[in-house]
Each structure stands twice: as C-alpha cells, then as structure tokens.
BASE-301402 format. One line per 10 residues: number of its first residue (from 0); their letters; for each residue z, x, y of C-alpha. Coordinates in Angstrom, 1 decimal. Example, Ala and Ser with C-alpha at 12.3 -4.5 7.8 and 13.67 -1.06 7.14 Angstrom:
! BASE-301402
0	as	7.8/12.3/-4.5 | 7.1/13.7/-1.1
//
This chain:
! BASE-301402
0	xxxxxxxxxx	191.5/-0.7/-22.8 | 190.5/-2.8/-20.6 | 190.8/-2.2/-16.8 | 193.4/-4.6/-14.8 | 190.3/-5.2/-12.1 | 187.8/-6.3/-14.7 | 190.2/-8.6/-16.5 | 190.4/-10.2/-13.6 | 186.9/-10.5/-12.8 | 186.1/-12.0/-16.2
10	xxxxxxxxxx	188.9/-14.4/-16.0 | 187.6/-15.5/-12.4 | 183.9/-16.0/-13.8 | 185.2/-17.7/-17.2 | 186.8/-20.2/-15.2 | 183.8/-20.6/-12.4 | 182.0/-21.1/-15.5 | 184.5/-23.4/-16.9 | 184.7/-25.5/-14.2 | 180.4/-25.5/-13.5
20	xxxxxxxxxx	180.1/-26.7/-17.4 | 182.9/-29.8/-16.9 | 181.4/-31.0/-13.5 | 177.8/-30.4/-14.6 | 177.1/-34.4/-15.8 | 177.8/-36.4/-12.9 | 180.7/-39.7/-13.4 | 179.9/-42.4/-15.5 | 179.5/-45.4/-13.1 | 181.1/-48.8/-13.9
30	xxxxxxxxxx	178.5/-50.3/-11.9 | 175.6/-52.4/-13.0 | 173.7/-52.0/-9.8 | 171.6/-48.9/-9.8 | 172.2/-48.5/-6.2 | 175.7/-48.4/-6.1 | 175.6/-45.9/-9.2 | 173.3/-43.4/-7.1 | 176.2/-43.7/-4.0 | 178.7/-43.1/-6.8
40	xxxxxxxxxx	176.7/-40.1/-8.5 | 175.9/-38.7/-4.8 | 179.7/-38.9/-3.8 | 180.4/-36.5/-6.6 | 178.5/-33.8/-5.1 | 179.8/-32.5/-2.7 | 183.2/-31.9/-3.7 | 182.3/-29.9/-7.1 | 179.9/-28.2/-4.6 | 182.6/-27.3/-2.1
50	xxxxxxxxxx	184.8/-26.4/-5.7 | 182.2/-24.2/-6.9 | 181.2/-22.6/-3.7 | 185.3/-22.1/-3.2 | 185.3/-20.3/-6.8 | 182.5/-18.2/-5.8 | 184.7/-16.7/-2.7 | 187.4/-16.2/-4.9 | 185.5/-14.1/-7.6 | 184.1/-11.9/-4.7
60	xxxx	187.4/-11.1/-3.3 | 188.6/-9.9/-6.7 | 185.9/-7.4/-7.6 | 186.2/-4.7/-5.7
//
C-alpha cells in the first residue's frame, strides 16, 4: 500500500510533467513573417514558465 503523502507527490509530478510535455513545442504561428512568428513564439514563454514554476511550488508544499 501506498502511502496517502506519496500518492500525492506522484500525482503532483505526473501532472508537472504532463503539463512540461504539452507546452514543450511552442504555438504554431499563422504568420508568414518570421518576425512576427518569433514575437508570437517569445509571448508563449513566459506564461508556461510562470505555470511550470507555479507547479514546482505546489509539488514542494506537498512533500513533506
């Protein structure tokens, strides 16, 4: 049996992982101006960073 603390600590790093795999590839820009792509692509960034970094803080606070 598993104990209720690590459960939770897998499940927290399963979906960290989850979420690191889905926003890994940056958008698909409808854009045929390299340029406005790279603003696109760079826009992206940040918020999976701040997602990520969020998802990190989480997992800490659950393993104890």
């Amino acid at each position: 049996m598993v104990p209720a603390s690590l459960r939770h600590a897998l499940r927290a790093t399963g979906l960290a992982l989850l979420v690191f795999v889905l926003f890994l590839f940056p958008p698909f820009a409808a854009t045929p101006r390299p340029d406005t792509r790279a603003v696109l692509i760079l826009l992206h960034v940040p918020p999976v960073a701040a997602y990520l970094w969020g998802l990190w803080r989480m997992e800490g606070e659950i393993r104890p």
